[in-house]
C-alpha positions in Angstrom: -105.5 -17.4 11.4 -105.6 -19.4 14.5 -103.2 -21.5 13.2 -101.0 -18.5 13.2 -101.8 -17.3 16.2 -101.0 -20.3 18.4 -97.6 -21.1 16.5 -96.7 -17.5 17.4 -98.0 -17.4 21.4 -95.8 -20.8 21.3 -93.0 -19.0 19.5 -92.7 -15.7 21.2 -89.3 -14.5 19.4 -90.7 -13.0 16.1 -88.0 -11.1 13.6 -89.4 -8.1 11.9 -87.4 -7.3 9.1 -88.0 -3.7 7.7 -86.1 -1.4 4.9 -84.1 0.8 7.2 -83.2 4.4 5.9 -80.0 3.7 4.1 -81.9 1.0 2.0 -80.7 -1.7 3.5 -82.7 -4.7 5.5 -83.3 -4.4 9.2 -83.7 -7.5 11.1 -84.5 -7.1 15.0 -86.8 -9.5 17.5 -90.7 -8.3 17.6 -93.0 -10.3 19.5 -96.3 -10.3 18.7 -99.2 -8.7 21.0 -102.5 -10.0 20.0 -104.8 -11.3 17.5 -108.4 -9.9 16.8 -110.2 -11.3 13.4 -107.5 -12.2 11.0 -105.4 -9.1 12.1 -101.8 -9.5 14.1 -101.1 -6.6 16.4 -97.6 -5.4 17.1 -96.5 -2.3 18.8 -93.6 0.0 19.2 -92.6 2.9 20.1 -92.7 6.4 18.3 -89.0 6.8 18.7 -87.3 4.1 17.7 -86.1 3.5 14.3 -88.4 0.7 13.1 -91.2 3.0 13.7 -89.5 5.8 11.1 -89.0 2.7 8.7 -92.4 1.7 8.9 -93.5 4.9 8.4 -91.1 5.3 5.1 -92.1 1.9 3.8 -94.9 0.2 5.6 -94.2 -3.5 4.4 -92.5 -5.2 7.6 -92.3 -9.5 7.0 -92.1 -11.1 9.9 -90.7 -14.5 10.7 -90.8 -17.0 13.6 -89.2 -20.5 13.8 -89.7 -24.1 15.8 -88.0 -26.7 15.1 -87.5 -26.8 11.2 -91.3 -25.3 10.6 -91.0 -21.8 10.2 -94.5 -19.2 9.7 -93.2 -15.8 7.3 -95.5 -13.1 7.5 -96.5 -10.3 5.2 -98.5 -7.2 4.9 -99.3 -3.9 5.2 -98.1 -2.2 8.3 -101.6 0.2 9.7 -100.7 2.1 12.5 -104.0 2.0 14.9 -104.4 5.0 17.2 -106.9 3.7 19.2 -107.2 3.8 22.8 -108.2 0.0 23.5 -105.6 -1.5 20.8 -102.9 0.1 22.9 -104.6 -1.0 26.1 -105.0 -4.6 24.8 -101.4 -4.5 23.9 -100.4 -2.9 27.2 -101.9 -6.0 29.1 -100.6 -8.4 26.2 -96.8 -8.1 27.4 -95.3 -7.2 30.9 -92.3 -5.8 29.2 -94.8 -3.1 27.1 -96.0 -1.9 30.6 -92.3 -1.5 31.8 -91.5 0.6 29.2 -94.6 2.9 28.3 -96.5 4.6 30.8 -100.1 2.9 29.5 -102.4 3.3 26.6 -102.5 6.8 27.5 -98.3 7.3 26.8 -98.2 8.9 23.2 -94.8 7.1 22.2 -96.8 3.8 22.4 -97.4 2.7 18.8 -99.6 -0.2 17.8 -100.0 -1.7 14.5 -101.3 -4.1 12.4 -100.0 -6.6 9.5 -103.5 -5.9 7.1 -104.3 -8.3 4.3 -101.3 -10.5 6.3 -100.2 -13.4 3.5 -99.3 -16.3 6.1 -96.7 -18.7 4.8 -95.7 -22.3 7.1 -92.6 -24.1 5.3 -90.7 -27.1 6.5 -86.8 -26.3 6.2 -86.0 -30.0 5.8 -88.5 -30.6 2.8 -86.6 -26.8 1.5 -83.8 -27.8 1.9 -84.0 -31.5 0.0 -86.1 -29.7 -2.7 -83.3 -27.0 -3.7 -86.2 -24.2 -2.5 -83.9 -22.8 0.2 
């Protein structure tokens, strides 16, 4: 997973792509909070509309790109209600501590991508071998 982990600290824009509630895909910037074993942590918050469509159909993939390498990732969205996730991802991101009032604020959400399926590609070599 370190492999994962640095490409995403160097890539900060993630998309999370999600089922919405019509049915239809739902693409919108995430940016990843920490790694702990071979777990990615994310959070959110309780009202927004990604939370409701992970709730409904916990399978998010996530993508991040540099260059022409690109990392897809994809799992099983668990929602971790545990005080020192959500402090870990409170002091992952100075944008998460503008926007909840700490570990303690109950619309903070974390979660995890379990049994993640990690996937580098190279869009050039796609590309020039019709896999695009």
């Amino acid at each position: 997973m370190s492999e994962a982990e640095e490409f995403l600290r160097r890539n900060l824009t993630q998309y999370c792509a999600t089922i919405g509630k019509d049915g239809r895909p739902k693409v919108r910037p995430f940016r990843m909070m920490y790694c702990e074993r071979d777990d990615i942590y994310y959070c959110t918050g309780a009202k927004k509309a990604v939370y409701a469509e992970l709730q409904a159909n916990p399978y998010p993939e996530i993508c991040a790109c540099e260059g022409l390498r690109r990392l897809r990732i994809s799992g099983k969205a668990e929602w971790v209600d545990d005080r020192a996730a959500k402090e870990k991802a409170v002091s992952a991101s100075g944008s998460v501590r503008s926007i909840y009032r700490g570990a303690d604020d109950p619309d903070l959400k974390v979660f995890r991508i379990a049994d993640a399926s990690v996937v580098f590609s190279d869009l050039y070599r796609a590309v020039k071998d019709d896999a695009y």
